[in-house]
N, C-alpha and C positions, 0 to 999 in steps of 0.2 A: 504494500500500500504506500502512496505517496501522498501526502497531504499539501497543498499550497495556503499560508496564511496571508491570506490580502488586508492590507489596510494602509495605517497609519502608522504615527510614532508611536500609539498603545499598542502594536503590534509588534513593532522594532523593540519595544523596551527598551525606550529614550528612558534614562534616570536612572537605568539598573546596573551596577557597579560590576556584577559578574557575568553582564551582558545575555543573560535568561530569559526574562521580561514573562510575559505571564504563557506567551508560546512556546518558552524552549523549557517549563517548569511542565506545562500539557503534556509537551513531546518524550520528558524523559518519562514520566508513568505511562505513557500507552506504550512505552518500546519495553515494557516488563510484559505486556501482552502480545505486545508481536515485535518482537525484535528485526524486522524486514523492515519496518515503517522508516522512510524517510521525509523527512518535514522539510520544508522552505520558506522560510520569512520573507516576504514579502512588503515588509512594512516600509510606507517611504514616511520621512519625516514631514509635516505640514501639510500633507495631501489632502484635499478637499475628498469629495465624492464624483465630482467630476474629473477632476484627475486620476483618482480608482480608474472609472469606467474609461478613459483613456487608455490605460494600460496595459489591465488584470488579465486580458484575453491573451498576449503575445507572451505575456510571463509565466501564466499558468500550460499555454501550449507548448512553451519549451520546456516545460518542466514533466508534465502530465503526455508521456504517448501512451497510444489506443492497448502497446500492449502490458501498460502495468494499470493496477487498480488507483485511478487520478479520484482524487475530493480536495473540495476546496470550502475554506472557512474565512469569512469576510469580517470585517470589524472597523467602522468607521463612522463619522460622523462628528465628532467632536472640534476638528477644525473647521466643521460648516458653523457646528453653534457659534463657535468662539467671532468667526470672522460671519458672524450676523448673515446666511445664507438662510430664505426664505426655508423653511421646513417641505415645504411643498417641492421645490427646487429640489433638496435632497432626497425625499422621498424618490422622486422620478428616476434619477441617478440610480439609485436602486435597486427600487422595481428593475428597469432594462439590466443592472450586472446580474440581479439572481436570475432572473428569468431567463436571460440567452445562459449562466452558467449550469442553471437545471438542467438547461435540453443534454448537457452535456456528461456532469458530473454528479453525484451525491453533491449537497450544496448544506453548508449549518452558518450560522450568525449569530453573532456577537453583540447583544448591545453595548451603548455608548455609557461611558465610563461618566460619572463625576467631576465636574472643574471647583476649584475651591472659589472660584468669583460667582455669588450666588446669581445674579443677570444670566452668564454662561451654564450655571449649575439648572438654572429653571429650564433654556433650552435644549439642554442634554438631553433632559427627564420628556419635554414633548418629542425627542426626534427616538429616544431610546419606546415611548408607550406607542409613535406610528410606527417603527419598526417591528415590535410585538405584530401589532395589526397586519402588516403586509406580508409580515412570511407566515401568519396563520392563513390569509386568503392563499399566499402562492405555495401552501404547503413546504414551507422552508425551514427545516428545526433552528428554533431560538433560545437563549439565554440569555438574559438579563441580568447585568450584574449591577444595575447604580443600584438598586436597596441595599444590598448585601454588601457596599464598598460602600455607601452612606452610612451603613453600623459600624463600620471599622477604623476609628479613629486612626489605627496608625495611618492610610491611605493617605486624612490628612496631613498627619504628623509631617507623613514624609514628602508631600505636595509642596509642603510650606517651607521643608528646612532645602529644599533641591530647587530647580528652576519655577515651582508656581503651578507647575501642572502637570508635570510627571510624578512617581512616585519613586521607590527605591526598591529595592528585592521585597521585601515584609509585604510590600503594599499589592505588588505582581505574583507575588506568593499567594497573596488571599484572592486575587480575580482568579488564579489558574482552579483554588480550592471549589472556587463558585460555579466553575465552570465543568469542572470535573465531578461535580456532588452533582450536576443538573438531569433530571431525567432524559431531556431532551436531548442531550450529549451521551450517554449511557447508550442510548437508544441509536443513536445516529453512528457511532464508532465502533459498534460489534455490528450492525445489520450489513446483511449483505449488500456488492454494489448493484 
C-alpha cells in the first residue's frame, strides 16, 4: 500500500523538531500492520486549497501507479481561513480534489486544525463543520480533529511558544492520536481497495 498525504504545512509538520508532524507519527503505527506501506508527504507550506487542487493530481500520479495499492489522504484548509478565502470558494476546491481523486483512489480527510487567533479559530470551525458535510454527501471518510485539539491545551501551549500556528511534536502527537482513535480511519485503512 502507498498512501499520498496532500495538504498543507499541518501536513508537512511545520513546528515539529523531529520532523514527524502528525503524518509520519500515523505512518509509523500503520507500518506495525503492514510493514509494505509507504507514505508521502505531500504537504506544501502556505498552500491554499487552490493551490492543492493545482497540484495533488501530478504528485499523487507519480507516486501512486495502477500497479500498487494508491490512497490518498487530504488535509487542508487552514490557510484559506487564515488568509480570509470565502468558505464557499474553499469548499468548491474541494468538492472537485475529492471527487476526481475518488474516481481514482480510496480517498479519507482530515479536518482543519485550530488557529490560536480566535477570528481565524471561528473560521476553521465553519470550513472544518462544511467539510464534515461534503465528504458525508460524497461519501469521503472524515475526521475531525478541532474539538479534540481544542481540549488539549498543550496544542496551545505549543502554538504560542513556536511560530503562532504550528505546534510542536506533543501537539502533532495528539492530532495523529485523534486520528488514529477515529472510527472512520479504522474503517478506511484495513478495508479493502
Amino acid at each position: 500500500m502507498r498512501i499520498c498525504f496532500v495538504g498543507d504545512s499541518m501536513v508537512n509538520g511545520t513546528g515539529d523538531p523531529g520532523y514527524l508532524g502528525w503524518v509520519g507519527r500515523v505512518l509509523q503505527v500503520e507500518r506495525r500492520r503492514r510493514p509494505e506501506l509507504t507514505g508521502y508527504n505531500l504537504g506544501v507550506r502556505r498552500d491554499r486549497s487552490d493551490q492543492i487542487r493545482a497540484r495533488w493530481r501530478a504528485e499523487a500520479d507519480a507516486r501512486l501507479p495502477s500497479e500498487f495499492e494508491g490512497r490518498v489522504v487530504f488535509s487542508f484548509g487552514a490557510n484559506d481561513a487564515v488568509q480570509e478565502i470565502p468558505p464557499a470558494t474553499t469548499l468548491g476546491h474541494a468538492e472537485a480534489i475529492l471527487a476526481e481523486a475518488r474516481a481514482r483512489w480510496p480517498v479519507f480527510m482530515v479536518g482543519v486544525v485550530p488557529m490560536d487567533d480566535e477570528g481565524t479559530r471561528a473560521r476553521c470551525r465553519v470550513l472544518d463543520r462544511a467539510f464534515a458535510a461534503l465528504c458525508d454527501r460524497l461519501e469521503v471518510p472524515f475526521a475531525s480533529v478541532f474539538d479534540g485539539l481544542m481540549a488539549t491545551p498543550l496544542w496551545f501551549d505549543e502554538v504560542r511558544a513556536g511560530d503562532g500556528a504550528h505546534p510542536a511534536a506533543g501537539g502533532y502527537g495528539r492530532m495523529a492520536e485523534i486520528i488514529l482513535a477515529s472510527d472512520a480511519w479504522q474503517r478506511w485503512i484495513t478495508s479493502a481497495a
